[in-house]
N, CA, C and O atoms as CSV, one atom per row, in Angstrom:
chain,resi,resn,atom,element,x,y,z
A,1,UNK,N,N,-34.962,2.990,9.507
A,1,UNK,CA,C,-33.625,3.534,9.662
A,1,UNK,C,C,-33.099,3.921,8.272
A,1,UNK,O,O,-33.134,3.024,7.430
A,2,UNK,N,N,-32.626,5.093,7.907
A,2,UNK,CA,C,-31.838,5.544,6.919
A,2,UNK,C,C,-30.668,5.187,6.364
A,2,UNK,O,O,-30.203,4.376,7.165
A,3,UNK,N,N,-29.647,5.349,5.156
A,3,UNK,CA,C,-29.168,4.509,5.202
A,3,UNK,C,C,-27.823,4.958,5.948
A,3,UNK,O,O,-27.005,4.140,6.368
A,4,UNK,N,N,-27.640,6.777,6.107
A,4,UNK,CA,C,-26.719,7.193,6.965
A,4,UNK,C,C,-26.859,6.854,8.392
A,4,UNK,O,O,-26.001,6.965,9.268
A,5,UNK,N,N,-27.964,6.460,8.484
A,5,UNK,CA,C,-27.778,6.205,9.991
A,5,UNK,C,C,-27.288,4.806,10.359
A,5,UNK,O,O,-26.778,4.510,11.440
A,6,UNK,N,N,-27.497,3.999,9.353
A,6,UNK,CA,C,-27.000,2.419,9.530
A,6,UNK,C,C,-25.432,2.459,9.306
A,6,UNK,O,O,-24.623,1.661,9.781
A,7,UNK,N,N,-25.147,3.600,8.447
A,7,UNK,CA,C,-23.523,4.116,8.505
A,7,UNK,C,C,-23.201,4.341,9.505
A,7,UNK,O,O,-22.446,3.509,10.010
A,8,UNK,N,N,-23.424,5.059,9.994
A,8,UNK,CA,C,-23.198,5.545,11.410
A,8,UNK,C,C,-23.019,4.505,12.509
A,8,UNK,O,O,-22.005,4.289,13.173
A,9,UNK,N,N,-24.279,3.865,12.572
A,9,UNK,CA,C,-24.121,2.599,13.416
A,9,UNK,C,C,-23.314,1.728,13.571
A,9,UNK,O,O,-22.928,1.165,14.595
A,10,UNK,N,N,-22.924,1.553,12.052
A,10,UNK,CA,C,-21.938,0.488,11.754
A,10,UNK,C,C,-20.458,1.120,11.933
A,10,UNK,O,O,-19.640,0.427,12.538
A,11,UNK,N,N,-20.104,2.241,11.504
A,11,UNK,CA,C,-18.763,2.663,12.269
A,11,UNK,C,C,-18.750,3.287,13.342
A,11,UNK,O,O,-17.820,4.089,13.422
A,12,UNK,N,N,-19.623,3.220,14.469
A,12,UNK,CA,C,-19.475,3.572,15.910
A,12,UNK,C,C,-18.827,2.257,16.329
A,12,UNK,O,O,-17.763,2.094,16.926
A,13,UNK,N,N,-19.961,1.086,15.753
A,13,UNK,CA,C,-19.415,-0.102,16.027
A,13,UNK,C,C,-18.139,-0.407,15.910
A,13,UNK,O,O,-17.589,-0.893,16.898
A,14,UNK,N,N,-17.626,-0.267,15.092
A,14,UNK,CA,C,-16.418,-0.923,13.959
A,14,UNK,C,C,-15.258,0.258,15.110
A,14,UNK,O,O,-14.379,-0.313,15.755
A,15,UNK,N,N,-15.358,1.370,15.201
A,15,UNK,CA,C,-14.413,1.889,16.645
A,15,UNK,C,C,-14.877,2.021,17.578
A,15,UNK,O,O,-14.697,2.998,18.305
A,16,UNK,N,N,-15.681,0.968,17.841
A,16,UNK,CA,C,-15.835,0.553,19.229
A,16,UNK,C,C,-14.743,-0.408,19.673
A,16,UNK,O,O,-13.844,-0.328,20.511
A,17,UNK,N,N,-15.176,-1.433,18.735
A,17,UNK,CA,C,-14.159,-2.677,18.605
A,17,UNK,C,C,-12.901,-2.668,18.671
A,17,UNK,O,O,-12.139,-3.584,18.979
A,18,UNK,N,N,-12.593,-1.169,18.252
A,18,UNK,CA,C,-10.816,-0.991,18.192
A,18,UNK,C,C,-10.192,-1.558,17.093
A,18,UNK,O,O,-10.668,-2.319,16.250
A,19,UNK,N,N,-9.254,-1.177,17.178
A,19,UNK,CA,C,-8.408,-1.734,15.855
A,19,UNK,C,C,-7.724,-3.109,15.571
A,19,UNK,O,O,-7.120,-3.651,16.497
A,20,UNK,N,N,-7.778,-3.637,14.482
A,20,UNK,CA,C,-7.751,-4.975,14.531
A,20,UNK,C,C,-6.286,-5.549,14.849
A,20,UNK,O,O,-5.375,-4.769,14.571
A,21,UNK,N,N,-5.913,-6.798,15.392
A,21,UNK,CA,C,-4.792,-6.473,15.268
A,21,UNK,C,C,-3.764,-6.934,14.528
A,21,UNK,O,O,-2.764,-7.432,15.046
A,22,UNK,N,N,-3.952,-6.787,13.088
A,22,UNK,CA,C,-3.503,-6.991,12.215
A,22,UNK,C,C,-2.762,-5.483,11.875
A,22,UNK,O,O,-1.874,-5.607,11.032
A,23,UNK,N,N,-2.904,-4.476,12.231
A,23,UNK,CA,C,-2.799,-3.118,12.151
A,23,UNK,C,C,-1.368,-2.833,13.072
A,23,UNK,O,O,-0.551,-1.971,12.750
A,24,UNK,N,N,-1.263,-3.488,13.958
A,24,UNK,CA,C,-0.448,-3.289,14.964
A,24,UNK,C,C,1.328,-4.130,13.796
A,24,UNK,O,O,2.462,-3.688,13.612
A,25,UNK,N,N,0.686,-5.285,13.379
A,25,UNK,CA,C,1.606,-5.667,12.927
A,25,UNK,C,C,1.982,-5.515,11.829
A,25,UNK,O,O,2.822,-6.295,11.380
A,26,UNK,N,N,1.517,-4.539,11.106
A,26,UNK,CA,C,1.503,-3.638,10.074
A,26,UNK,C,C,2.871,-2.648,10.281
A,26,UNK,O,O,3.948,-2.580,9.688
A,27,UNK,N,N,2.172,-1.795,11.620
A,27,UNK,CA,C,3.040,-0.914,11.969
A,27,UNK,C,C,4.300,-1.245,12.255
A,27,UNK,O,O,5.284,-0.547,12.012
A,28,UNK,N,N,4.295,-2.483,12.856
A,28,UNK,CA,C,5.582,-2.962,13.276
A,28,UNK,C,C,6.642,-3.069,12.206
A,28,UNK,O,O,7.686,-2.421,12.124
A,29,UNK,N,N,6.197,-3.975,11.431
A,29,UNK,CA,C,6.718,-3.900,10.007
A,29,UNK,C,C,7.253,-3.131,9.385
A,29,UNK,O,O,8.446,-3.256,9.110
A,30,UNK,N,N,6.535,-2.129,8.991
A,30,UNK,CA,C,6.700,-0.834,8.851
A,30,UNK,C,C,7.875,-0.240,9.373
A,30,UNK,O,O,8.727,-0.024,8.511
A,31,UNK,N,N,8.197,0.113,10.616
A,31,UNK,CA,C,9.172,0.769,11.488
A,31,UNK,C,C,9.983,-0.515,11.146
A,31,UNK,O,O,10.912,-0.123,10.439
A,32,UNK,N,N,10.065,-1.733,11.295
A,32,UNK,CA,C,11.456,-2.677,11.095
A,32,UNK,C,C,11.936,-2.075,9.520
A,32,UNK,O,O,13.098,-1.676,9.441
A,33,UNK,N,N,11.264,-2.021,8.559
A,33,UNK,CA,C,11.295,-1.987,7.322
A,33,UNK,C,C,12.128,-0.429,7.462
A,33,UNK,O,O,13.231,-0.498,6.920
A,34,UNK,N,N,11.926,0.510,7.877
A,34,UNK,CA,C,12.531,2.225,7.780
A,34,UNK,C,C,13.865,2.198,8.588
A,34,UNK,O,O,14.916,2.778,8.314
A,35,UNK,N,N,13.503,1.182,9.917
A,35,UNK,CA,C,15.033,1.056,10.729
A,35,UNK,C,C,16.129,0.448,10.162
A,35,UNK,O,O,17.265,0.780,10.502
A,36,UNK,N,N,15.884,-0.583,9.164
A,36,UNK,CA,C,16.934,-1.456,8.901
A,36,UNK,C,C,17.421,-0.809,7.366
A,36,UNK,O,O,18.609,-0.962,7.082
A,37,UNK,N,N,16.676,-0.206,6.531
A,37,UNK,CA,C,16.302,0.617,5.284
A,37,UNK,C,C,16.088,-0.389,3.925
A,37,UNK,O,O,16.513,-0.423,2.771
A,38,UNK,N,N,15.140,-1.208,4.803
A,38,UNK,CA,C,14.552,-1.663,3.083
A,38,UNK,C,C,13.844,-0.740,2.841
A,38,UNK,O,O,13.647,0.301,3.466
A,39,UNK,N,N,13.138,-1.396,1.208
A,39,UNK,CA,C,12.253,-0.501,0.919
A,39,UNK,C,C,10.509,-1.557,0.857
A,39,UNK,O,O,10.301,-2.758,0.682
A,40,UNK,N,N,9.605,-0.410,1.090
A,40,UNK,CA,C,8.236,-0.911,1.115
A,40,UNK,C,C,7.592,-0.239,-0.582
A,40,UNK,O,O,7.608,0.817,-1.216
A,41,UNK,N,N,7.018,-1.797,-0.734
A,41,UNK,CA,C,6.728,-1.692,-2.040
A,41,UNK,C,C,4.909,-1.535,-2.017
A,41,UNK,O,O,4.295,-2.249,-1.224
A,42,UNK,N,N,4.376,-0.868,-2.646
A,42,UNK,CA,C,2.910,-0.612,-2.583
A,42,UNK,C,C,2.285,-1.384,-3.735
A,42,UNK,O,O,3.279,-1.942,-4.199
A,43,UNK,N,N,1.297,-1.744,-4.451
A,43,UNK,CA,C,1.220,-2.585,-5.674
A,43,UNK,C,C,-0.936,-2.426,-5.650
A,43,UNK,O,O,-1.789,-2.407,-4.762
A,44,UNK,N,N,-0.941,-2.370,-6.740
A,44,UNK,CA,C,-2.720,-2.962,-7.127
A,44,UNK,C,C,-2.965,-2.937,-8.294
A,44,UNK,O,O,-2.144,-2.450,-9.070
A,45,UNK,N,N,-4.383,-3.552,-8.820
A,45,UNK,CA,C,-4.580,-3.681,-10.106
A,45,UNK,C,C,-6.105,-3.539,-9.906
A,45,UNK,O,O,-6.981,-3.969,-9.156
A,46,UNK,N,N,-5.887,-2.233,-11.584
A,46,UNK,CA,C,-7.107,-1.555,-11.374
A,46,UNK,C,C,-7.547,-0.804,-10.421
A,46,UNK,O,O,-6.919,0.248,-10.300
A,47,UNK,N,N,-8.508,-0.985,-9.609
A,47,UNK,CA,C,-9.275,0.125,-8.978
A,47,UNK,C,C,-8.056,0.786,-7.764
A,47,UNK,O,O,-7.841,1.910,-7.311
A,48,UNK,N,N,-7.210,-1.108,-7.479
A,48,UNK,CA,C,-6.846,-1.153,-6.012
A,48,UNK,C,C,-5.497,-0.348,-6.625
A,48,UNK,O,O,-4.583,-0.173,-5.820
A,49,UNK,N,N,-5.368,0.007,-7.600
A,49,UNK,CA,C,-3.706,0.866,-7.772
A,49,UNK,C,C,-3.798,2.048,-7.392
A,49,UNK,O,O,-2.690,2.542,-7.185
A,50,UNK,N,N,-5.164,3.133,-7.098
A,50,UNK,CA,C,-5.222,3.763,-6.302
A,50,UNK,C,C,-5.004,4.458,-5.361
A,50,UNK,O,O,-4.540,5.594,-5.255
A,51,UNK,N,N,-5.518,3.403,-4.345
A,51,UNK,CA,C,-5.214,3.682,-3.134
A,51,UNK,C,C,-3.545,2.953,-2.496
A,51,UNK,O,O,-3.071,3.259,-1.402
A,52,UNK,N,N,-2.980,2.104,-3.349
A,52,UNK,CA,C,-1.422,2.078,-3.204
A,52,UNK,C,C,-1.061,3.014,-3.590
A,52,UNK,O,O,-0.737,3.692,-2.615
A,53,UNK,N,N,-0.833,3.718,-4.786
A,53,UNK,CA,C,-0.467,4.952,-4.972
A,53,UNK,C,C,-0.504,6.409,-3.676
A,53,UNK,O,O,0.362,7.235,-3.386
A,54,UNK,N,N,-2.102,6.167,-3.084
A,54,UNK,CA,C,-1.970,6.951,-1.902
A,54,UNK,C,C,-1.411,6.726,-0.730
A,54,UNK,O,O,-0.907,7.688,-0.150
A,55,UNK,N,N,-1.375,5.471,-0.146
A,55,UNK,CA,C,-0.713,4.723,0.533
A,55,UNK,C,C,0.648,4.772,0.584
A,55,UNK,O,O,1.171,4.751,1.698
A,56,UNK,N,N,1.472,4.847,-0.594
A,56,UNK,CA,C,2.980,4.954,-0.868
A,56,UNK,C,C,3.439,6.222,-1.005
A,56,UNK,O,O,4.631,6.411,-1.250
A,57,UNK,N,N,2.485,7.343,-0.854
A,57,UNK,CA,C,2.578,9.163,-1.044
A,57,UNK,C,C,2.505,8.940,0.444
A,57,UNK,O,O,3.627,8.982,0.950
A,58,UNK,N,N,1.335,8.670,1.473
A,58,UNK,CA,C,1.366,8.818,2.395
A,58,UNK,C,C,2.539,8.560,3.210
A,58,UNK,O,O,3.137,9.489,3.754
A,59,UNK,N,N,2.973,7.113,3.348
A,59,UNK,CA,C,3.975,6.695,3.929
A,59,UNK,C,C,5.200,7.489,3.768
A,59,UNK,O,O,5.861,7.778,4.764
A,60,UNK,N,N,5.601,7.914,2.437
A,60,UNK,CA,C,6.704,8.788,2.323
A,60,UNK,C,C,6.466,10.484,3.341
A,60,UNK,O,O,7.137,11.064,4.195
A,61,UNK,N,N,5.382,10.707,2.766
A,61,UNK,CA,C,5.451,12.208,3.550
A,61,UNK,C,C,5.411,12.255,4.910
A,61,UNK,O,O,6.025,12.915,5.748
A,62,UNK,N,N,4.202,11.063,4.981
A,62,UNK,CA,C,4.359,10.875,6.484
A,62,UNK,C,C,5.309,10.663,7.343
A,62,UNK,O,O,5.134,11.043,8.501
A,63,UNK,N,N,6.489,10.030,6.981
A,63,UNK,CA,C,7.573,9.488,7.582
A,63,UNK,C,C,8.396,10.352,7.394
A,63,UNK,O,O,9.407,10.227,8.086
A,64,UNK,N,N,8.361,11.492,6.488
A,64,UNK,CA,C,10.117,12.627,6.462
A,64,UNK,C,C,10.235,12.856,7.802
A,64,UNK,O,O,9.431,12.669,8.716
A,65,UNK,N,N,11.326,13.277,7.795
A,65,UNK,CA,C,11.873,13.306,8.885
A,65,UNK,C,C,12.490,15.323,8.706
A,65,UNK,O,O,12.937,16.002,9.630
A,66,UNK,N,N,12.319,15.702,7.489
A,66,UNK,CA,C,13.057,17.032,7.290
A,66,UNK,C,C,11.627,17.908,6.264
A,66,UNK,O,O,11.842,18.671,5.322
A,67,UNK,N,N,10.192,17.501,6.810
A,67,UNK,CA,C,9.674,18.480,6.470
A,67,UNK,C,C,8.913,19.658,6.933
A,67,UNK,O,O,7.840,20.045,6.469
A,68,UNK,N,N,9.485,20.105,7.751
A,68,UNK,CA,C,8.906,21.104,8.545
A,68,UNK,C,C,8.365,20.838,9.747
A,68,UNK,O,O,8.590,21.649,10.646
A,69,UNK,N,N,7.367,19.411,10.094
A,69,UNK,CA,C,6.290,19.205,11.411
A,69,UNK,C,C,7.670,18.546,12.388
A,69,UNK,O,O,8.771,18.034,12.186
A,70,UNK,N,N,6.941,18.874,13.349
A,70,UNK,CA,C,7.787,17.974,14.629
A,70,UNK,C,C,7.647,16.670,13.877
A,70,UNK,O,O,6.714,16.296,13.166
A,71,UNK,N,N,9.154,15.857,14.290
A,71,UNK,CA,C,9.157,14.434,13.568
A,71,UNK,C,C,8.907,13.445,14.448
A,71,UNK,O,O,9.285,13.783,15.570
A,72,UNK,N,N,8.368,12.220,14.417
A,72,UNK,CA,C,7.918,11.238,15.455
A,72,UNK,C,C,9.418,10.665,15.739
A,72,UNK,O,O,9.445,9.920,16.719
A,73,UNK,N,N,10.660,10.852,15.096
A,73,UNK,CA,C,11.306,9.890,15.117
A,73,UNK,C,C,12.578,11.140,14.456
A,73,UNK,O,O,12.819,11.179,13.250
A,74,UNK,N,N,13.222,12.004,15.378
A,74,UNK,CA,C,13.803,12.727,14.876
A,74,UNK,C,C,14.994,11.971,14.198
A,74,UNK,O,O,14.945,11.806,12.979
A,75,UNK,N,N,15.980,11.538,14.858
A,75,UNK,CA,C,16.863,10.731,14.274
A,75,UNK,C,C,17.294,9.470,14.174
A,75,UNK,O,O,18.341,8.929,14.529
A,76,UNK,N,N,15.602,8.788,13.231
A,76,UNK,CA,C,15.673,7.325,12.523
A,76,UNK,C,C,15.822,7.770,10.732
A,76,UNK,O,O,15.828,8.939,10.346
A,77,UNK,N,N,15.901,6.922,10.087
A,77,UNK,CA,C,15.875,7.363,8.942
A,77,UNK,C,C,14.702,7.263,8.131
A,77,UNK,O,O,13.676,6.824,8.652
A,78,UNK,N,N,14.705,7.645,6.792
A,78,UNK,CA,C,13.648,7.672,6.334
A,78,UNK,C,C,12.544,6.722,5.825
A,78,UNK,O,O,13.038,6.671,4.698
A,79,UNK,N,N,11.813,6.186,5.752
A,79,UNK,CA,C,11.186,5.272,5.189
A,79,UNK,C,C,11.141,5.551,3.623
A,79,UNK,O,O,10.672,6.520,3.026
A,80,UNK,N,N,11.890,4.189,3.046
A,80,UNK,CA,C,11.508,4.223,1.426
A,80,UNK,C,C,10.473,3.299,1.189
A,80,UNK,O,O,10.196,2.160,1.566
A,81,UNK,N,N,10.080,3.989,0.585
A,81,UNK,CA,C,8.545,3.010,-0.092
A,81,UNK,C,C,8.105,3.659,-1.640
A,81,UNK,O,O,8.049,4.873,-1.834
A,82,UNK,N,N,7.844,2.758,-2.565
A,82,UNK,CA,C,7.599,2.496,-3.801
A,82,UNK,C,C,6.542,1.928,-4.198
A,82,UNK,O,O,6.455,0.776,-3.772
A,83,UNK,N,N,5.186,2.460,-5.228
A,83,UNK,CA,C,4.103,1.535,-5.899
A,83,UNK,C,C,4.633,1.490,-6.870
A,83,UNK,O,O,5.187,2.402,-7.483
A,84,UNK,N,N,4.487,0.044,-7.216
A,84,UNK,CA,C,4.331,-0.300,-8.149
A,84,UNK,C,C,3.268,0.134,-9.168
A,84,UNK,O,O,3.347,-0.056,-10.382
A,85,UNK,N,N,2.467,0.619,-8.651
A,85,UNK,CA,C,1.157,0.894,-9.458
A,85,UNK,C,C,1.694,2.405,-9.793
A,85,UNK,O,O,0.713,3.041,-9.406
A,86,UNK,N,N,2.324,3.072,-10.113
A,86,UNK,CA,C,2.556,4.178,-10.459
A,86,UNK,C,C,4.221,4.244,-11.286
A,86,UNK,O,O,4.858,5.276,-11.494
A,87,UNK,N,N,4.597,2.981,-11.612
A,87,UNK,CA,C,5.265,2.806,-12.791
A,87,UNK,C,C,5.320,1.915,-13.762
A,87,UNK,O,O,5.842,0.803,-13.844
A,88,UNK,N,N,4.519,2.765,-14.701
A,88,UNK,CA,C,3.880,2.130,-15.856
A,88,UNK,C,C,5.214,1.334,-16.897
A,88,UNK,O,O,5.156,0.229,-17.436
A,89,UNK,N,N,6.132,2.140,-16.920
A,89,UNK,CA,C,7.089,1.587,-17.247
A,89,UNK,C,C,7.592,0.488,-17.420
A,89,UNK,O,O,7.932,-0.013,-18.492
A,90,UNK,N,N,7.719,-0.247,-15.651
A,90,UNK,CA,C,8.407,-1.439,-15.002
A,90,UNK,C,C,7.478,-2.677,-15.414
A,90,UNK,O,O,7.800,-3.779,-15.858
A,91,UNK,N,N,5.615,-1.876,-14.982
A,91,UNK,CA,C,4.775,-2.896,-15.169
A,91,UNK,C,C,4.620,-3.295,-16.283
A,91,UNK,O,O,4.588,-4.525,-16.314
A,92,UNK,N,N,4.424,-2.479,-17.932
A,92,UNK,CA,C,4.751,-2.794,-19.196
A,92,UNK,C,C,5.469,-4.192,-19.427
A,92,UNK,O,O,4.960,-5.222,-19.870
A,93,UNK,N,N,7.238,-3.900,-18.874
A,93,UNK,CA,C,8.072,-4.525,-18.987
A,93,UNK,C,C,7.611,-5.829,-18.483
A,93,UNK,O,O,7.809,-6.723,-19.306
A,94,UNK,N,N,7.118,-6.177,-17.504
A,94,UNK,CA,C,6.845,-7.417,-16.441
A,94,UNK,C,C,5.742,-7.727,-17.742
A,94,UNK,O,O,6.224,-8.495,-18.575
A,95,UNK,N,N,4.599,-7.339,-17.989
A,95,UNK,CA,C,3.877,-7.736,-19.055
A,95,UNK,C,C,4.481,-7.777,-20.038
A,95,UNK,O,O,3.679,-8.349,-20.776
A,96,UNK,N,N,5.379,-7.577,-20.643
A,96,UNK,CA,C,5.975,-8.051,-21.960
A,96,UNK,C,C,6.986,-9.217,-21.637
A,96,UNK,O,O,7.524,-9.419,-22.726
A,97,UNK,N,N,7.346,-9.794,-21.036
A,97,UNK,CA,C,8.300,-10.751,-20.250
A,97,UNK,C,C,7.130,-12.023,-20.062
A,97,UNK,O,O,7.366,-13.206,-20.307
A,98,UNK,N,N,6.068,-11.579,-19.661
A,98,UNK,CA,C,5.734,-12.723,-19.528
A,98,UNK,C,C,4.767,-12.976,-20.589
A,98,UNK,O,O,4.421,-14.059,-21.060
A,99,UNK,N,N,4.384,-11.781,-20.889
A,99,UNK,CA,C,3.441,-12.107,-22.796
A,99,UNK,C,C,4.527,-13.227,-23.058
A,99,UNK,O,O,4.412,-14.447,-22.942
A,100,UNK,N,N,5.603,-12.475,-23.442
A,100,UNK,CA,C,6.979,-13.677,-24.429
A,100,UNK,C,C,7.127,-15.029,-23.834
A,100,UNK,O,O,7.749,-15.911,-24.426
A,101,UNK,N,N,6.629,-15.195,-22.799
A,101,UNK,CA,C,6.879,-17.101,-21.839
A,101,UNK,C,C,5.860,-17.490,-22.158
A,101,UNK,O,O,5.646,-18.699,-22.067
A,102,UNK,N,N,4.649,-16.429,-22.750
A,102,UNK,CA,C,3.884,-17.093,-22.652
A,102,UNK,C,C,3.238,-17.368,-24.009
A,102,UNK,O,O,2.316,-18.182,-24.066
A,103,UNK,N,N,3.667,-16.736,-25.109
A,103,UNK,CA,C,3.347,-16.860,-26.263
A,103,UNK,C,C,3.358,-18.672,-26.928
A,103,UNK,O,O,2.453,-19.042,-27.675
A,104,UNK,N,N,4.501,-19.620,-26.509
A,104,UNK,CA,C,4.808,-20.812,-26.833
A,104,UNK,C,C,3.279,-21.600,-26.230
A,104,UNK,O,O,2.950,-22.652,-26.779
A,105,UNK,N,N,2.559,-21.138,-25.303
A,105,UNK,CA,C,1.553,-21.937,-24.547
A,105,UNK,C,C,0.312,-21.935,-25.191
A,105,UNK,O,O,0.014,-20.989,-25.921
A,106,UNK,N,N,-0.396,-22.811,-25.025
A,106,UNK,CA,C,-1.706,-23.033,-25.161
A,106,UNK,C,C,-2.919,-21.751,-24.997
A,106,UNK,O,O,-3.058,-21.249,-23.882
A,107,UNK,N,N,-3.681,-21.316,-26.032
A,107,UNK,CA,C,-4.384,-20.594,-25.072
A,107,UNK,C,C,-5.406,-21.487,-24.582
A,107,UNK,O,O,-5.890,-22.504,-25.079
A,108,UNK,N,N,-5.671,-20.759,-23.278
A,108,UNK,CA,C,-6.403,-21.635,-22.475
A,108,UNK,C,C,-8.122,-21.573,-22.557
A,108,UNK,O,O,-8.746,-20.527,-22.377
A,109,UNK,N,N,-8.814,-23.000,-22.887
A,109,UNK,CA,C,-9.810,-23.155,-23.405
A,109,UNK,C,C,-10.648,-22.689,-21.921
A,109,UNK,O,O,-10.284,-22.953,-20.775
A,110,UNK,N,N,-12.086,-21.785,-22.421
A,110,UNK,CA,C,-12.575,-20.916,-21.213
A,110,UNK,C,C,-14.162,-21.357,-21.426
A,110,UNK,O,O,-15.006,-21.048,-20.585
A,111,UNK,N,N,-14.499,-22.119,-22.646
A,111,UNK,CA,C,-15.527,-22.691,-23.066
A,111,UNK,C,C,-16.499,-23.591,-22.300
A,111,UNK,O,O,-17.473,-24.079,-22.874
């Protein structure tokens, strides 16, 4: 067997199974989070800042409500959502805050 075909195999499988349902309560979340108007915060480090970054583009576009496509939800409001991983700024700051708490400490023996 090839190794696309063990791909294959393995995600026929994987939506066979359906979606987990951890997904469901995702969504839920989600819609409580846009109805009530918090905001959803996206976050990763390194590789995983990524795909929060896409994740937090998605959710926004996905959710307008005034961009042209039929809207799922004509008149709910918008979902705000924010990564963290795409302000270098804030994260700096959080690393310099805790560099400074942490300067008085021990460095820690790794030996």
């Amino acid at each position: 067997m090839t190794i696309a075909s063990e791909y294959y195999r393995d995600l026929k499988r994987g939506f066979e199974a359906g979606p987990p349902p951890e997904l469901d309560e995702v969504a839920v979340l989600t819609m409580d989070a846009s109805l009530s108007g918090r905001v959803v915060h996206t976050f990763g480090n390194g590789a995983s800042a990524a795909p929060a970054s896409h994740i937090a583009t998605d959710l926004g576009k996905g959710t307008a409500h005034n961009h042209g496509l039929e809207p799922a939800h004509p008149s709910g409001p918008r979902l705000r959502v924010v990564s963290l991983a795409d302000n270098s700024a804030l994260l700096t700051a959080y690393g310099v805050q805790q560099a400074s708490q942490d300067m008085n400490r021990p460095f820690p023996d790794n030996g």
